[in-house]
LOTOR-510266 format. One record per residue (C-alpha): residue in one letter; chain; x, y, z. Coordinates in steps of 0.001 Angstrom, whole numbers, plus 500000, padded with zeros to 6 digits. Layout:
<recs>
<rec A A <X Y Z>>
...
</recs>
This chain:
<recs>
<rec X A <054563 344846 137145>>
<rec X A <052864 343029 139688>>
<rec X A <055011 343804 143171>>
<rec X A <054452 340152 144670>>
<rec X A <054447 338225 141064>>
<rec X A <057143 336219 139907>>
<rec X A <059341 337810 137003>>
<rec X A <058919 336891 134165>>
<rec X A <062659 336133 131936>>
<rec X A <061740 339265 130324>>
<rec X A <061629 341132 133609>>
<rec X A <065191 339913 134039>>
<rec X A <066666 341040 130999>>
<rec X A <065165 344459 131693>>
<rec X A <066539 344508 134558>>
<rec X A <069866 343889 133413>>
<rec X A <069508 346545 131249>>
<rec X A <068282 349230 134004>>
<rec X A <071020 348072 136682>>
<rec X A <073938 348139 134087>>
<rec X A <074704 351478 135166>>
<rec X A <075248 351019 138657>>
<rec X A <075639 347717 139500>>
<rec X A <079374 346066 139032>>
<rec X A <080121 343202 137188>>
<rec X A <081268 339934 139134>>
<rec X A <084189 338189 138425>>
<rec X A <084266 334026 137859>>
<rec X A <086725 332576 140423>>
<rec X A <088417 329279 139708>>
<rec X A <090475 326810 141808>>
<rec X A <092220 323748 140671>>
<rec X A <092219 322348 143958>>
<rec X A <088761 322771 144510>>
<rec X A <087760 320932 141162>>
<rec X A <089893 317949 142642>>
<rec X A <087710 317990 145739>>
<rec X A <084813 318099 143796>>
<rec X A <085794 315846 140925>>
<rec X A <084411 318434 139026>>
<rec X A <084606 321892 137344>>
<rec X A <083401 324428 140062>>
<rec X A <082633 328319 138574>>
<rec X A <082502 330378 141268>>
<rec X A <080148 333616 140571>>
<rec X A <081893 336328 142846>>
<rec X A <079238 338120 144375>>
<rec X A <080736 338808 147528>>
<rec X A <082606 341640 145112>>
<rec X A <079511 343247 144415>>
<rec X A <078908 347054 145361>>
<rec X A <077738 346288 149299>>
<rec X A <079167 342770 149372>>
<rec X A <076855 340989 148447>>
<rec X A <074184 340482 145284>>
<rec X A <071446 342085 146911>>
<rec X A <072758 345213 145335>>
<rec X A <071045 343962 141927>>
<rec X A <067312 343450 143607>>
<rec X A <067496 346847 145159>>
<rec X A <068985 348756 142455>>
<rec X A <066484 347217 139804>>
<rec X A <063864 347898 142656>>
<rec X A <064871 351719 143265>>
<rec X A <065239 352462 139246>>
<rec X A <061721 350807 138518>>
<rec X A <060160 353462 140787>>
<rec X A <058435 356672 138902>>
<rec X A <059689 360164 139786>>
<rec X A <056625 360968 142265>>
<rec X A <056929 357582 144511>>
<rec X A <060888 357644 144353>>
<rec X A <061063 361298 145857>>
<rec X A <059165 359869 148882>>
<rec X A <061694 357189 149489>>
<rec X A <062053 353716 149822>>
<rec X A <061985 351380 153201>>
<rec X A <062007 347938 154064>>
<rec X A <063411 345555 156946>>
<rec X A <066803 343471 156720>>
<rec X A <069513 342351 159144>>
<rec X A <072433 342815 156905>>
<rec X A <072867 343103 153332>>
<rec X A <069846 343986 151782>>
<rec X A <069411 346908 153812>>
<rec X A <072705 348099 153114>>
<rec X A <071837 347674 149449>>
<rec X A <068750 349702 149192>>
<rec X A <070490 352381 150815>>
<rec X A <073293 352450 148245>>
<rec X A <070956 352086 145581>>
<rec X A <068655 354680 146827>>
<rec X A <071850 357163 146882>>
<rec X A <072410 356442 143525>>
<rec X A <068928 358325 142880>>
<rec X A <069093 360970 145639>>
<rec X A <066362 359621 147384>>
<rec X A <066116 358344 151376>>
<rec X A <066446 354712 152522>>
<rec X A <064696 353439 155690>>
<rec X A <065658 350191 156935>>
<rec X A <064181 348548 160231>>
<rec X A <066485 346618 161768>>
<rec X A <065751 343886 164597>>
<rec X A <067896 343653 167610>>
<rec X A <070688 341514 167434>>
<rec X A <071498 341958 163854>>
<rec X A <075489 341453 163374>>
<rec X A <077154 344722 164299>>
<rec X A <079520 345112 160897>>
<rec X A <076380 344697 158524>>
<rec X A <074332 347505 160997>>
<rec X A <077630 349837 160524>>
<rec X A <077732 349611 156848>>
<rec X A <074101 350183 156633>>
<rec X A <074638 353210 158340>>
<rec X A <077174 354274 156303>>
<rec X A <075399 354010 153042>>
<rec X A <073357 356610 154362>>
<rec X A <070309 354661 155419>>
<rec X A <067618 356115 158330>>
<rec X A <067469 353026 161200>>
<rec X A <064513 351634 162693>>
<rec X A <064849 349519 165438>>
<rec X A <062489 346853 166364>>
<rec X A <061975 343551 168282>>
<rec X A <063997 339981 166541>>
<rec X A <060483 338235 165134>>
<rec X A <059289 338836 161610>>
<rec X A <056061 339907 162923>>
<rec X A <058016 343132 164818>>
<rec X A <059570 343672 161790>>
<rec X A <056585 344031 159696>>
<rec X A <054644 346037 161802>>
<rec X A <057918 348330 161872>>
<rec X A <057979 348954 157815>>
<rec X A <054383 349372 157805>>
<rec X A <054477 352290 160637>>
<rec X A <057517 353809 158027>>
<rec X A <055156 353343 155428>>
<rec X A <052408 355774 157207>>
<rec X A <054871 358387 158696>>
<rec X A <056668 359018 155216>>
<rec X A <054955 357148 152502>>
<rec X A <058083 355557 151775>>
<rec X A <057407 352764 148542>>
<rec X A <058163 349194 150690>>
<rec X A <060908 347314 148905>>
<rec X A <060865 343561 150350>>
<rec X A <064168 341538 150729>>
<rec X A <062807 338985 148553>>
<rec X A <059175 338740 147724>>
<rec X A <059322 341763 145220>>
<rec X A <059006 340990 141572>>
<rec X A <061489 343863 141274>>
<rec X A <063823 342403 143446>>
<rec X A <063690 338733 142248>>
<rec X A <064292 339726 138403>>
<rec X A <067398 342084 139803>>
<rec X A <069211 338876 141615>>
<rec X A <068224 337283 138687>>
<rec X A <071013 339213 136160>>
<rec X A <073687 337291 137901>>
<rec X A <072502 334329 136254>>
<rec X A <072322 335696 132618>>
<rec X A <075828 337391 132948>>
<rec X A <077355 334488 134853>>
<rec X A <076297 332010 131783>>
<rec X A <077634 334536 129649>>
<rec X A <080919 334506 131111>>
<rec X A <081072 330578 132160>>
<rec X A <079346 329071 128989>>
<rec X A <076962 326527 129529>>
<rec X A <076742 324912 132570>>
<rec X A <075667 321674 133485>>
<rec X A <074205 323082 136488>>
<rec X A <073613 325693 138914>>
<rec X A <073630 326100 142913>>
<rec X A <072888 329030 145095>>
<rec X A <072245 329346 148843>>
<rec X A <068505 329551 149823>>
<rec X A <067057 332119 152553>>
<rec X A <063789 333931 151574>>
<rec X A <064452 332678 148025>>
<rec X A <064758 336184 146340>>
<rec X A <068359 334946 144827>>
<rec X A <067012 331585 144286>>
<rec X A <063494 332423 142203>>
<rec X A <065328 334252 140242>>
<rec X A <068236 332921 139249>>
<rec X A <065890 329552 138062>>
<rec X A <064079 331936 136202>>
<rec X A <066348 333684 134417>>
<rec X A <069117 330291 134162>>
<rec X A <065842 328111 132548>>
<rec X A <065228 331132 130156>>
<rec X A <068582 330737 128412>>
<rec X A <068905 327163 129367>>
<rec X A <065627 324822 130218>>
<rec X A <067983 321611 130729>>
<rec X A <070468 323002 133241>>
<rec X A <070115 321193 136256>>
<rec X A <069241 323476 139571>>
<rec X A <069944 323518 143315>>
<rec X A <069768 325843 146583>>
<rec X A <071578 324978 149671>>
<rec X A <070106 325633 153101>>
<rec X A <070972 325356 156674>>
<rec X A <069834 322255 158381>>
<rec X A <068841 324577 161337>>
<rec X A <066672 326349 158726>>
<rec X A <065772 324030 156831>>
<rec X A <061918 325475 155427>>
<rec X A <062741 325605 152077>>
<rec X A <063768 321739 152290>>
<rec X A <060511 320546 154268>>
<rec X A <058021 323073 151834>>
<rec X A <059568 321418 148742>>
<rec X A <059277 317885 150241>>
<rec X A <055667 318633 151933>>
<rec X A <053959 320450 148978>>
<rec X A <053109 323172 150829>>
<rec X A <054701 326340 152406>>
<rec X A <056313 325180 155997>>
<rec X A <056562 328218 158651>>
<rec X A <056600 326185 162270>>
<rec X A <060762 325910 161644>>
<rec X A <062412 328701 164155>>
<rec X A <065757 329301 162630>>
<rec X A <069106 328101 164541>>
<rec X A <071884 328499 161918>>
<rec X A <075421 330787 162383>>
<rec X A <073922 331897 158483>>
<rec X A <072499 334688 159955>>
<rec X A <071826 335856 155843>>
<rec X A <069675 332251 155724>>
<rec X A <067582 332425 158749>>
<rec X A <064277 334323 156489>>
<rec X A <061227 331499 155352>>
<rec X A <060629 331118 152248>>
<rec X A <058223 333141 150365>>
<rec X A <055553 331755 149021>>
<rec X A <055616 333114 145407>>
<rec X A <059826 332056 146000>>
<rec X A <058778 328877 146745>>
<rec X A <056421 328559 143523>>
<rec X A <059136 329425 141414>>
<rec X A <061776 326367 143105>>
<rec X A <058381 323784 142563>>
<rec X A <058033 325023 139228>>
<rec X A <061950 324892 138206>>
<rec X A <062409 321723 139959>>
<rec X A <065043 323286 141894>>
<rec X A <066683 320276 144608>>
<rec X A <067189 321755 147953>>
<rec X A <070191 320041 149841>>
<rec X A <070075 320897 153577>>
<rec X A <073613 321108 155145>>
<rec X A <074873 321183 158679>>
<rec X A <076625 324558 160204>>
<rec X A <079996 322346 160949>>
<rec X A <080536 321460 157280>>
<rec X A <079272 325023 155999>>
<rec X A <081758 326197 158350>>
<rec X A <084294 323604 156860>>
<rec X A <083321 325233 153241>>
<rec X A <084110 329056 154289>>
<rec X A <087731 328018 155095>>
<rec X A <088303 326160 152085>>
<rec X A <086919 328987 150282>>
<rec X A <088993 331143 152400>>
<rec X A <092160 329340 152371>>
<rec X A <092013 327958 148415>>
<rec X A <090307 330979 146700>>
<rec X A <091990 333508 148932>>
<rec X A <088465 335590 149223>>
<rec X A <086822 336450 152485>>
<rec X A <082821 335468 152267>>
<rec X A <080712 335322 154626>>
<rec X A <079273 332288 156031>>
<rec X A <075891 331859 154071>>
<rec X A <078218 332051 151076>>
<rec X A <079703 328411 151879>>
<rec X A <076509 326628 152326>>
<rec X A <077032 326288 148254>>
<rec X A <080362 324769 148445>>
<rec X A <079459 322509 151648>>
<rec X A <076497 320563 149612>>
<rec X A <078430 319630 146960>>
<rec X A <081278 318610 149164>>
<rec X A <078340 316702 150765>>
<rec X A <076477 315347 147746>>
<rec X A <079479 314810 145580>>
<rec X A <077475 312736 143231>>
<rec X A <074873 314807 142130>>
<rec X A <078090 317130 140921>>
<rec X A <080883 314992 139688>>
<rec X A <082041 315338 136297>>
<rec X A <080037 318160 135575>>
<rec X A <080391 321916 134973>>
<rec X A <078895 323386 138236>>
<rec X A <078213 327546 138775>>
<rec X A <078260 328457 142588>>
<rec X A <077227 331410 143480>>
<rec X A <079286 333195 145994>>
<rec X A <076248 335810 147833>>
<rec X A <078508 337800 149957>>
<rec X A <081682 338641 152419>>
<rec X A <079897 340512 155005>>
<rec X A <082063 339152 157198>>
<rec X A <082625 341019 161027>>
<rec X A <085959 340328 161637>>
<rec X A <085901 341416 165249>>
<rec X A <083959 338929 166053>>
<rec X A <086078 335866 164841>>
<rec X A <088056 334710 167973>>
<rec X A <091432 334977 166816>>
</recs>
């Protein structure tokens, strides 16, 4: 497997197979009042309930379990502000092996404590993607540790894709599918894997207007990197990866771009009518087809729910 290829829908269903151990299944979360909102039938794919919080747990589970016995025993490392980091380190636990995650300054506190917790080795380094980099590849030298990316990893990609395959599985068919776009790990491949069971089901990613890359790539034809993030998603703020962004061209995924006031607006619904705490990314879903309610009406709609992260201490109560 090619570590910066797409998956292939194969690579997904093996992956399914090799996480099934580990990684928990995710409940499907309806509300009536919700649908009404909608005007249509909203399946809510619980991720936020997945070991860590959040799905990443799937990428870096199938990514840590891929690895042979020699590469594994010299660890795994990679750079995240949140919830992939905290992932690889539970999944690398699950093998006995060490987890190093670099971590840029002003990461949100409750994501760097639970990283921590999971057992992970920290690596500080300076807020730019370039910092962060340089970081991992430093790690790399000084331990040989096997670099696990948060979303350009084939390995990865076909792990976030498994919530597609089991949430169709629980759902039935859908008439279409929406997740919230960052680096595009989740996205790639959850169009991969939904357009390997089903190549009519209709597919969308929702993105912060303040990082809107994603949007302006798909609409430009080629990969956009000038935006500088400005979003309270702090789990949406990565560009999107260029082999990510192949797989949303070739899936004719529809990117709809919302603003941090109605993503806001979606948290508390989801908050107040579902009764589950996720984290802000986790609403962009729900605020673009609040938004958009055309494109949804009338039709059986999956949402993914990413995570519920959430650092409490910081809400001003």
């Amino acid at each position: 497997m090619v570590k910066d290829a797409l998956p292939c829908f194969d690579d997904i269903r093996d992956a399914a197979a090799r996480i099934a151990p580990h990684a928990r299944p995710t409940p499907v979360l309806r509300s009536a009042r919700l649908d009404a909102l909608a005007n249509a039938e909203l399946h809510f794919k619980g991720e936020h309930l997945q070991r860590g919080g959040a799905f990443k747990f799937r990428g870096a589970c199938n990514a840590v379990w891929s690895l042979d016995d020699a590469t594994a025993a010299r660890g795994v490392v990679t750079h995240s502000s949140g919830n992939h980091g905290n992932a690889l380190a539970l999944a690398a636990a699950t093998r006995g092996i060490a987890a190093h995650v670099v971590v840029p300054e002003g990461a949100v506190r409750a994501k760097l404590e639970a990283i921590e917790r999971a057992g992970a080795i920290l690596h500080r380094c300076a807020p730019t993607q370039a910092a962060r980099e340089a970081k991992c590849a430093e790690v790399q030298r000084d331990t040989g540790a096997e670099l696990v990316h948060p979303y350009a990893d084939t390995r990865v990609m076909a792990g976030q894709g498994t919530l597609a395959l089991e949430l169709l599985q629980q759902a039935g068919a859908l008439d279409a599918l929406i997740t919230p776009v960052g680096g595009g790990g989740l996205a790639s491949g959850v169009a991969i894997a939904a357009h390997g069971l089903d190549p009519a089901l209709a597919l969308f990613g929702a993105e912060p207007l303040g990082a809107d890359d994603a949007a302006r790539s798909l609409a430009r034809g080629t990969r956009v990197t000038s935006v500088v993030p400005d979003t309270v998603c702090d789990g949406l703020r990565a560009l999107i990866g260029e082999r990510n962004l192949d797989a949303l061209r070739a899936h004719h995924v529809e990117v709809i771009t919302v603003s941090d006031a109605e993503t806001i607006a979606a948290m508390q619904l989801l908050w107040t009518e579902l009764k589950q705490v996720v984290e802000v990314s986790s609403a962009t879903v729900l605020a673009a087809i609040l938004q958009q309610p055309q494109r949804f009406a009338g039709k059986r709609v999956g949402v993914v729910l990413t995570g519920g992260n959430v650092d409490l201490a910081a809400l001003p109560w």
